[in-house]
ZAKESE-608103 format. One record per residue (C-alpha): y, z, x; residue number from 1; chain. Coordinates in steps of 0.05 Angstrom, whole numbers, padded with zeros to 5 digits. Last residue first. Layout:
N
<rec><y>Y</y><z>Z</z><x>X</x><resi>NUM</resi><chain>A</chain></rec>
...
This chain:
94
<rec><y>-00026</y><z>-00133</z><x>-00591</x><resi>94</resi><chain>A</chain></rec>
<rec><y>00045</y><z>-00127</z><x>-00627</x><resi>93</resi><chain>A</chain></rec>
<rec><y>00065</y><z>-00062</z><x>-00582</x><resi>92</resi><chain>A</chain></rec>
<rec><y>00026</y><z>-00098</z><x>-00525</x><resi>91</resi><chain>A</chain></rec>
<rec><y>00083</y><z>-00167</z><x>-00528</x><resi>90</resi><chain>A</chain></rec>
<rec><y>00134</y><z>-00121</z><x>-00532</x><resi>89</resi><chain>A</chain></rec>
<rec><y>00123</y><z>-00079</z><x>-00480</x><resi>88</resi><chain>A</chain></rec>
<rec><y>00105</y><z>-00140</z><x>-00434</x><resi>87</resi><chain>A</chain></rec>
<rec><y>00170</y><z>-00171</z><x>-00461</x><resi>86</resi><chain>A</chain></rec>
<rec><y>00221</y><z>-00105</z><x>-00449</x><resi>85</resi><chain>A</chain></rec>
<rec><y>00191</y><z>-00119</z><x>-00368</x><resi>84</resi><chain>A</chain></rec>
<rec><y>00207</y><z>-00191</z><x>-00371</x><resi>83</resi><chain>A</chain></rec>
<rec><y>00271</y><z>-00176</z><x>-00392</x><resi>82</resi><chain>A</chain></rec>
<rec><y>00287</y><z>-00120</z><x>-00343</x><resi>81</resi><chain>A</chain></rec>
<rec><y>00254</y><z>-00160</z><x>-00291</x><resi>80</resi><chain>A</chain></rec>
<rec><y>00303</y><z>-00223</z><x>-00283</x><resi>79</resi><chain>A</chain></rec>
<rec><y>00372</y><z>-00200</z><x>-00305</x><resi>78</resi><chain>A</chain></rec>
<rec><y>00369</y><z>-00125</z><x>-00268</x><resi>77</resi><chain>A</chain></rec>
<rec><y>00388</y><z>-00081</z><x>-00315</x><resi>76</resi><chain>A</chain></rec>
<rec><y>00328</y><z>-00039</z><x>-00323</x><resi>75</resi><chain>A</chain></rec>
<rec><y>00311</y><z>-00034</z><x>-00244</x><resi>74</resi><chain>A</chain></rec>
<rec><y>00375</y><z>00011</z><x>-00239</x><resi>73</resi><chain>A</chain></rec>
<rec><y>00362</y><z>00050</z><x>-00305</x><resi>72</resi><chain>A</chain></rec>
<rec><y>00292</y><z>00060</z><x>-00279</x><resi>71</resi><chain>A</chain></rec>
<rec><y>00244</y><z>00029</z><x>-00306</x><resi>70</resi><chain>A</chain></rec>
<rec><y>00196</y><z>00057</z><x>-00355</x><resi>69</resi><chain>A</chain></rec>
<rec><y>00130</y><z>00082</z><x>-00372</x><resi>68</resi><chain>A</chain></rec>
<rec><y>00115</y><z>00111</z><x>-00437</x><resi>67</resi><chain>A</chain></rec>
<rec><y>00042</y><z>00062</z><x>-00450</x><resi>66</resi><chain>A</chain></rec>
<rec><y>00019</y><z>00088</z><x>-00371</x><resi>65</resi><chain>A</chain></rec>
<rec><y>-00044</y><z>00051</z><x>-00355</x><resi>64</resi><chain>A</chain></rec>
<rec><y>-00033</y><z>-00001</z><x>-00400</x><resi>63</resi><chain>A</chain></rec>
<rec><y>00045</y><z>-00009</z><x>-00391</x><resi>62</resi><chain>A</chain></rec>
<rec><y>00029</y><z>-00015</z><x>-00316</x><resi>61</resi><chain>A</chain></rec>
<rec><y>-00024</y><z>-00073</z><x>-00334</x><resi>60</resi><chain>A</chain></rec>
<rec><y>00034</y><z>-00104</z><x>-00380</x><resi>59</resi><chain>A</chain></rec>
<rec><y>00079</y><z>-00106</z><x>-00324</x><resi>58</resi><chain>A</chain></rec>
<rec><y>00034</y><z>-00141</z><x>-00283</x><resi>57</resi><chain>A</chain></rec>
<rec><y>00020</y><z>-00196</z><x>-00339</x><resi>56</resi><chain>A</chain></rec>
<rec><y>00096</y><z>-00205</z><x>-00346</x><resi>55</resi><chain>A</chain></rec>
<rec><y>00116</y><z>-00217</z><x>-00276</x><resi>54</resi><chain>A</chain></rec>
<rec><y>00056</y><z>-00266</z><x>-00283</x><resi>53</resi><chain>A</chain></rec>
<rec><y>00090</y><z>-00302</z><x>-00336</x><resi>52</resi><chain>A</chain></rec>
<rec><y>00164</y><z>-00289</z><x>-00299</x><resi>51</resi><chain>A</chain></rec>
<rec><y>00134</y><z>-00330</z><x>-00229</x><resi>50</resi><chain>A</chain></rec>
<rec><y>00196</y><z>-00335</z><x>-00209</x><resi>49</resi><chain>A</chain></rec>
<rec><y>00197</y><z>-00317</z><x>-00129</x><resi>48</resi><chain>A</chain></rec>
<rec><y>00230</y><z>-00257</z><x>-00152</x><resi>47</resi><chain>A</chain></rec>
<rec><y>00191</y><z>-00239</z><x>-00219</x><resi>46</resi><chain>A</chain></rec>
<rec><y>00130</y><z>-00252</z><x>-00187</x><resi>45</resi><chain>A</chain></rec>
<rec><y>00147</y><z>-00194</z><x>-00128</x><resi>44</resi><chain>A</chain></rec>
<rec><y>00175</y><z>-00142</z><x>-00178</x><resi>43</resi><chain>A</chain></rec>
<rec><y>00110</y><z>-00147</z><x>-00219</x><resi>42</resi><chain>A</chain></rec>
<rec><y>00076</y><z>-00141</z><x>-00158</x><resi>41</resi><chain>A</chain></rec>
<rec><y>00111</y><z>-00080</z><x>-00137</x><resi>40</resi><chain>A</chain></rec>
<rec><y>00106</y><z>-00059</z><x>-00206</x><resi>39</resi><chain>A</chain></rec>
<rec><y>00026</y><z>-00070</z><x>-00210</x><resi>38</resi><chain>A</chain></rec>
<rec><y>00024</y><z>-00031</z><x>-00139</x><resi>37</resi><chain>A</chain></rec>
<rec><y>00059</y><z>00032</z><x>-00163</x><resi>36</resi><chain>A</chain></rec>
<rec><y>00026</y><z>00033</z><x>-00225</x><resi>35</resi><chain>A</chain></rec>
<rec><y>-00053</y><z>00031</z><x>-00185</x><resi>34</resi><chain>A</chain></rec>
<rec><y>-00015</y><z>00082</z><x>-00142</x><resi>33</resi><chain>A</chain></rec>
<rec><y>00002</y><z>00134</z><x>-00202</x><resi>32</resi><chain>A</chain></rec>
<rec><y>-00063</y><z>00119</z><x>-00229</x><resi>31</resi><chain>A</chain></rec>
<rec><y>-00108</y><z>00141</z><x>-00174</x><resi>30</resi><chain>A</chain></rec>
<rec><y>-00132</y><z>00085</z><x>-00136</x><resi>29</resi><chain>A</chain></rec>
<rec><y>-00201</y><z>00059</z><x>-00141</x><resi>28</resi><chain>A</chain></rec>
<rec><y>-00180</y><z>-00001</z><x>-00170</x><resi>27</resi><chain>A</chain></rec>
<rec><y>-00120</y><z>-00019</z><x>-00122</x><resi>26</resi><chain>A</chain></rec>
<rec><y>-00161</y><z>-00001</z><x>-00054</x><resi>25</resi><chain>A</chain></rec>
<rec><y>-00204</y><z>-00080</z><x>-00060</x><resi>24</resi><chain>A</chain></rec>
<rec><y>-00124</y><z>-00109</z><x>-00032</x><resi>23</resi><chain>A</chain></rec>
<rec><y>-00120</y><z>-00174</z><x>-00035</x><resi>22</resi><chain>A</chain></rec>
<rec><y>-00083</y><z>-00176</z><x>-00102</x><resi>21</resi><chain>A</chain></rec>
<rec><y>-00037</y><z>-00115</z><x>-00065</x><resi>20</resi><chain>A</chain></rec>
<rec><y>-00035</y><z>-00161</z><x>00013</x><resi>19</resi><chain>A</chain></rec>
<rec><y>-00026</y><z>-00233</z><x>-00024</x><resi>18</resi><chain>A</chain></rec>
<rec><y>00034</y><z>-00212</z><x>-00075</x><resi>17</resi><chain>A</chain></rec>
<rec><y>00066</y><z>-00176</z><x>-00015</x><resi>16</resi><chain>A</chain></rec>
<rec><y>00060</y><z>-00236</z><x>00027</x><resi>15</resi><chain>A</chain></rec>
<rec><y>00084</y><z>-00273</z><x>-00029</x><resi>14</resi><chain>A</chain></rec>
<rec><y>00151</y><z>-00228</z><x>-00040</x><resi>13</resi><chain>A</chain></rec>
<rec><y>00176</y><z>-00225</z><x>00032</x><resi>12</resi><chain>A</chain></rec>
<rec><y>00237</y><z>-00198</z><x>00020</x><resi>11</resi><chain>A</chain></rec>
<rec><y>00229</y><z>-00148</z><x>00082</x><resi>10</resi><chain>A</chain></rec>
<rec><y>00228</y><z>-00089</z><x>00036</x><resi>9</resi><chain>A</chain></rec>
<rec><y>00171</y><z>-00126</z><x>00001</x><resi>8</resi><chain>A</chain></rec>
<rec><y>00139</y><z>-00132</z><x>00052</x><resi>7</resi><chain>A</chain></rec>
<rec><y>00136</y><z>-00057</z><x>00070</x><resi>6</resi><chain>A</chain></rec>
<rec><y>00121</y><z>-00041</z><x>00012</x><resi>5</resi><chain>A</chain></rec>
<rec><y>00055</y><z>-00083</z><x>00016</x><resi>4</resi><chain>A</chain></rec>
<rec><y>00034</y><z>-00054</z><x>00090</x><resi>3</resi><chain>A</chain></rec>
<rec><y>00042</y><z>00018</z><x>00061</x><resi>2</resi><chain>A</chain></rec>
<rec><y>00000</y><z>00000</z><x>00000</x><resi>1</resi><chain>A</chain></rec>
């Protein structure tokens, strides 16, 4: 996970895609690191604009965790915050 944040701090968004779907560690994390990594690749499609994919990652966090949210930072920005109020969307009608 260390390797992925890093990446992503260095705006390299497919590297970080490539080391967490990669990674066989994800599904035998606890929850709060299987979250971490779904939002980091959530974060990571978004960016390089991949939004239905952005989507699908959000909606595995929203699985795991159905009251998660963004912070109020990571809620305004103009490409996540909407894909993220999608994924919860999309599950509330599921």
């Amino acid at each position: 996970m260390h390797s992925a944040r890093d990446s992503y701090t260095a705006g390299n968004y497919t590297r970080t895609i490539q080391i967490l779907h990669d990674s066989n560690e994800i599904q035998t994390s606890s929850r709060k690191t299987r979250i971490e990594a779904y939002k980091l690749m959530a974060f990571s499609y978004c960016v390089i604009g991949r939004i239905t994919l952005c989507r699908a990652e959000f909606e595995k966090v929203l699985q795991l965790d159905p009251h998660f949210e963004l912070s109020t930072a990571e809620k305004g920005h103009p490409i996540w915050g909407p894909a993220f109020d999608a994924a919860r969307r999309h599950l509330a009608s599921s």
